[in-house]
C-alpha positions as CSV (number, residue, x, y, z in Angstrom):
1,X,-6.3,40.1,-36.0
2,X,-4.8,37.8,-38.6
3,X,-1.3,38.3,-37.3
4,X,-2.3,37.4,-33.3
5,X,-4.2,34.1,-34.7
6,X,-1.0,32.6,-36.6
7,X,1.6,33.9,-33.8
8,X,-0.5,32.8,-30.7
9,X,-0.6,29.0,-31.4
10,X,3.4,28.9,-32.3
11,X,3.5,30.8,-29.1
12,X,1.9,27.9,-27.8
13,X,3.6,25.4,-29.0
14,X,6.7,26.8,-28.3
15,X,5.8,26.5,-24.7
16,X,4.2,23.1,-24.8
17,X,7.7,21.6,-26.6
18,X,9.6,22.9,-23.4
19,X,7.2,21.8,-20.9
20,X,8.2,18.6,-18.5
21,X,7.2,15.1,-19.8
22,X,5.0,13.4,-17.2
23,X,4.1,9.8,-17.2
24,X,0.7,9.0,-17.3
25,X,-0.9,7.6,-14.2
26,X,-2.1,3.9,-14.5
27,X,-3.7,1.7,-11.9
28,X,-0.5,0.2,-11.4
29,X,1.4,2.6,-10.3
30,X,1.9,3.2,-5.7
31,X,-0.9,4.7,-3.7
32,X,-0.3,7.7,-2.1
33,X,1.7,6.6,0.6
34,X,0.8,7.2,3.8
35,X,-2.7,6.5,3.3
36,X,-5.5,6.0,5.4
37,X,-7.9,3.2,4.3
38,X,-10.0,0.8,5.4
39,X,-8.4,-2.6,6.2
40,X,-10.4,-6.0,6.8
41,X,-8.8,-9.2,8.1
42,X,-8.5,-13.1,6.7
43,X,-7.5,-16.9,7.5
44,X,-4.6,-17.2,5.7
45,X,-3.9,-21.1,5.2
46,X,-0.7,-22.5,6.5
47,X,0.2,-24.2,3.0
48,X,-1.3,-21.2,0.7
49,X,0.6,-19.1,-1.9
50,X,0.5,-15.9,-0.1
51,X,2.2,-17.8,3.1
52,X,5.3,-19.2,0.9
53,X,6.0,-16.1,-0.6
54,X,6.5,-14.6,2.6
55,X,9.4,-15.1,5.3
56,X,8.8,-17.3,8.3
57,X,6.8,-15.4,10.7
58,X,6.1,-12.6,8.7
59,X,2.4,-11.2,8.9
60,X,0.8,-11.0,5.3
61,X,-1.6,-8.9,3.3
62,X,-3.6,-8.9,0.2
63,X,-3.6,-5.3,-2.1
64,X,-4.5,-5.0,-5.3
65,X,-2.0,-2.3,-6.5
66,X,1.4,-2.3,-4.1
67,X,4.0,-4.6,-5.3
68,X,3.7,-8.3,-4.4
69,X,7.1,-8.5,-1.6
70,X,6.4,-4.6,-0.3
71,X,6.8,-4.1,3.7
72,X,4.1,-2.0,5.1
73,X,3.5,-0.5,8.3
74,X,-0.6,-0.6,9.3
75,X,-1.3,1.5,12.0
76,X,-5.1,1.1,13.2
77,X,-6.2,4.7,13.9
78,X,-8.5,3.8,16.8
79,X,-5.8,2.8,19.1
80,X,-2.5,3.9,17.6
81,X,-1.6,-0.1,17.5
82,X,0.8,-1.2,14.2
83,X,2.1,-4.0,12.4
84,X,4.4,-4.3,9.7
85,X,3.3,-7.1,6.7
86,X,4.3,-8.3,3.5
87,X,1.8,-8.1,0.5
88,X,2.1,-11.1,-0.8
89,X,-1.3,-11.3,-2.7
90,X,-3.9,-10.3,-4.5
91,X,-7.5,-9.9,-4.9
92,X,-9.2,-7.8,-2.3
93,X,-13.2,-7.7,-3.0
94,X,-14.6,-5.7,0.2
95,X,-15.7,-2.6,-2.0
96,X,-14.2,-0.4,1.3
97,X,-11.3,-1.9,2.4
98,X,-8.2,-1.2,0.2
99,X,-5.9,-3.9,2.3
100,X,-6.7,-7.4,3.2
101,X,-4.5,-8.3,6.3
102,X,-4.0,-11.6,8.1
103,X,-5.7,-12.9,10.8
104,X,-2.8,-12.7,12.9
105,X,-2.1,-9.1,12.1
106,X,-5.5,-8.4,12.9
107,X,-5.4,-9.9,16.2
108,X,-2.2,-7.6,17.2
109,X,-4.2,-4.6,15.9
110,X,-7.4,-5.4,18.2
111,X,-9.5,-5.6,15.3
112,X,-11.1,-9.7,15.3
113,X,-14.2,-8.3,16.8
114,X,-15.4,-5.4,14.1
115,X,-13.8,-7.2,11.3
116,X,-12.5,-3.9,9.6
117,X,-10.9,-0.8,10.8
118,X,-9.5,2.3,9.6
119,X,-5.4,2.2,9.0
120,X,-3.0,3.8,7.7
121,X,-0.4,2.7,5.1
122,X,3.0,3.5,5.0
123,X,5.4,1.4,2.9
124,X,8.8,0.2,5.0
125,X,11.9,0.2,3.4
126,X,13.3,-3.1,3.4
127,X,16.7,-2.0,4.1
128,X,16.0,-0.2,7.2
129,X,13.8,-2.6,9.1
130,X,13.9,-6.2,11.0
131,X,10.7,-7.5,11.9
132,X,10.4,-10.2,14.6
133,X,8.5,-12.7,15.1
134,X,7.4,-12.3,18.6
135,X,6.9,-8.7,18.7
136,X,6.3,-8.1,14.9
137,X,7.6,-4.4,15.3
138,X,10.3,-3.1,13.0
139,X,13.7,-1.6,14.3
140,X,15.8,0.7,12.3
141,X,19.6,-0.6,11.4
């Protein structure tokens, strides 16, 4: 009985020092992408922040853990509809909705009316899409 209570923790340990090293999670780290959340819209002004850090005619959105500059595609779930925006801010306080999009992006997805809507995320790699301004729909290179 003595012997199996010295050799089973080494045995342990042995095992533990050849087991894989994984990060912690933080809050900072990337939602699972694709997600599906709840998105509300906003009036973004023409002169704010979040409008200079994105690029002309780009749709923006607010969310509190993707990288500020990250394309995402936001597919409204009721009617299949999508739009691809930058995050380029912070700050979302609607305790259900994880993305705060623009008014503009809103309007494409048909969502003005209910002024929130289940979506799903998926992040766009910036390398692989073009987004224009009339049509706001990304088009692989």
């Amino acid at each position: 009985m003595l012997l199996a209570a010295f050799i089973l923790p080494c045995y342990l340990e042995m095992f533990a020092a050849n087991a894989p090293v994984t990060e912690p999670s933080s809050p900072k780290t990337k939602p699972p992408i694709p997600e599906v959340v709840y998105a509300v819209w906003y009036n973004v002004p023409p002169n704010s922040l979040a409008r200079r850090r994105a690029k002309l005619a780009e749709l923006t959105a607010a969310h509190n853990r993707l990288p500020l500059g990250t394309l995402v595609r936001v597919t409204r779930l009721s009617n299949g509809k999508s739009v691809i925006v930058r995050i380029t801010d912070r700050g979302i306080t609607n305790k259900r909705a994880k993305i705060d999009i623009c008014r503009e992006a809103a309007e494409k997805l048909g969502m003005i009316e209910e002024g929130f809507s289940r979506v799903r995320l998926e992040i766009v790699p910036e390398k692989v899409v073009t987004v224009t301004p009339d049509t706001n729909q990304g088009a692989a290179h």
